[in-house]
C-alpha positions in Angstrom: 0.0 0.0 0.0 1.2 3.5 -1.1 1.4 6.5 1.1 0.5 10.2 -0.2 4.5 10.5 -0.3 5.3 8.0 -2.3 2.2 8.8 -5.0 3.2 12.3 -5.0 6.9 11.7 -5.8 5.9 9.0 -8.4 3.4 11.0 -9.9 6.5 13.5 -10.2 9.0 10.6 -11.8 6.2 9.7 -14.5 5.7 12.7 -16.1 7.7 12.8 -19.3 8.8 16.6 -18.5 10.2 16.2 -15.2 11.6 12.6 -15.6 15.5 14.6 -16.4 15.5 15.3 -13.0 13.7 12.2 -11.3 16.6 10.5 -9.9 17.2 14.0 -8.0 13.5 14.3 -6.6 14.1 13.9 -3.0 12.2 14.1 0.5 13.4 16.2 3.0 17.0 15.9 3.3 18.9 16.1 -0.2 22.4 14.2 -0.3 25.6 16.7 -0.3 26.9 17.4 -4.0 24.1 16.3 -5.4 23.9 17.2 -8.9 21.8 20.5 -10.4 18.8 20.3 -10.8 17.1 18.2 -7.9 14.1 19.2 -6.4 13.3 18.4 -2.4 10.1 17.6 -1.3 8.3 18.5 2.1 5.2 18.4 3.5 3.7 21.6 4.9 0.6 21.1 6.5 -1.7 17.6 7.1 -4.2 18.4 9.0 -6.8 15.2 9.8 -10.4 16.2 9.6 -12.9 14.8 11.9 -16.9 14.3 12.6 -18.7 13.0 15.9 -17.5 9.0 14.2 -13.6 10.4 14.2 -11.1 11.1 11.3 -12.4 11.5 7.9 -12.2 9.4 5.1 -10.5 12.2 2.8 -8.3 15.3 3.8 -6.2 18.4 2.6 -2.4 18.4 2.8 0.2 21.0 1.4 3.5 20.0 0.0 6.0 22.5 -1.0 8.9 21.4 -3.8 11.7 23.0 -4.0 13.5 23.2 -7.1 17.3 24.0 -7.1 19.7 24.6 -10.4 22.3 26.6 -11.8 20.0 29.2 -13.5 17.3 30.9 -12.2 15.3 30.0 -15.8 15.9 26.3 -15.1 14.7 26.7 -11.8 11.6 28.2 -12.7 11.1 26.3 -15.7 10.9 23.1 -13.4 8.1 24.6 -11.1 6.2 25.4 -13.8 6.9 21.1 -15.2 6.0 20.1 -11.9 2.4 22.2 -11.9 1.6 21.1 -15.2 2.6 17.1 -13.4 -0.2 17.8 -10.4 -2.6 19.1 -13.2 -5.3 16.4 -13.5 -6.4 14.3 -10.6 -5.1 10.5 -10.5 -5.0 7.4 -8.5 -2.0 5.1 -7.0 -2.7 2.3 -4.6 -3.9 3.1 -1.3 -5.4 6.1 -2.4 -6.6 8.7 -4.7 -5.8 12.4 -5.5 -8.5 14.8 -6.3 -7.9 18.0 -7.7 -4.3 19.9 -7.3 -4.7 23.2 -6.5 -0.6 25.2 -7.3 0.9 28.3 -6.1 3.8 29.3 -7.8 6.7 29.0 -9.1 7.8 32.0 -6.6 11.1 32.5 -5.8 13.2 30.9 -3.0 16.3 32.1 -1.1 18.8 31.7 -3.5 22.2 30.2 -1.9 25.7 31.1 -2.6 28.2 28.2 -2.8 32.2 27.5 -4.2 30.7 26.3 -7.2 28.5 29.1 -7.9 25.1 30.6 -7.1 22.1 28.3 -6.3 19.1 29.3 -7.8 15.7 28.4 -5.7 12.4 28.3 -6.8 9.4 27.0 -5.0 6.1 25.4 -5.7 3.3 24.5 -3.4 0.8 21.6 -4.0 -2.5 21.7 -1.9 -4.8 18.0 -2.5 -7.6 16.6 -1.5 -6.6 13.0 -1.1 -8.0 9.7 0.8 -4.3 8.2 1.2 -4.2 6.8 5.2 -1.0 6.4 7.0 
């Protein structure tokens, strides 16, 4: 059975426009050196819904991904692949996504590093889904 993690960061890997980068689609922490472009995954906000009977069958969560690379075009460029990836709703087992609602690309705090300037560029995913822990 699939969590909302693991459907969100394969939904990512399948699409044809983002799968350059889909070895480099991590969660949380992203390995040192990694190459340019990755793109680093985290989940904002899960909040669990509930009625008189307890949780809810179905809930709202917010992930944020991050996308790093050497330009701040290539950066932006793969926010705007990863919102037109979340575009249409779509199933995995264990659960099922419902509409995708994106903010962004908007820009991130860029970093400075020995091999030149990090460019940052952030996009955030909010999803109705019915994936349970």
């Amino acid at each position: 059975m699939a969590d909302l993690a693991t459907a969100f960061r394969n939904r990512l890997i399948a699409d044809s426009a983002v799968a350059a980068v889909s070895t480099r689609i991590y969660w949380g922490v992203v390995p040192q050196n990694a190459a340019l472009p990755y793109v680093r995954l985290h989940i904002i906000s899960d909040p669990r819904p509930e009625h008189l009977k307890g949780y809810q069958g179905s809930r709202r969560t917010r992930i944020q991904a991050s996308c790093f690379a050497s330009s701040f075009g290539a950066a932006k460029q793969l926010g705007t692949k990863i919102v037109k990836a979340l575009d249409a709703p779509w199933s995995a087992t264990g659960g099922r996504v419902g509409r995708v609602k994106c903010e962004g690309p908007r820009e991130g705090q860029g970093t400075d590093t020995p091999n030149g300037f990090i460019h940052h560029q952030i996009v955030e995913a909010m999803m109705e889904h019915t994936f349970q822990d």
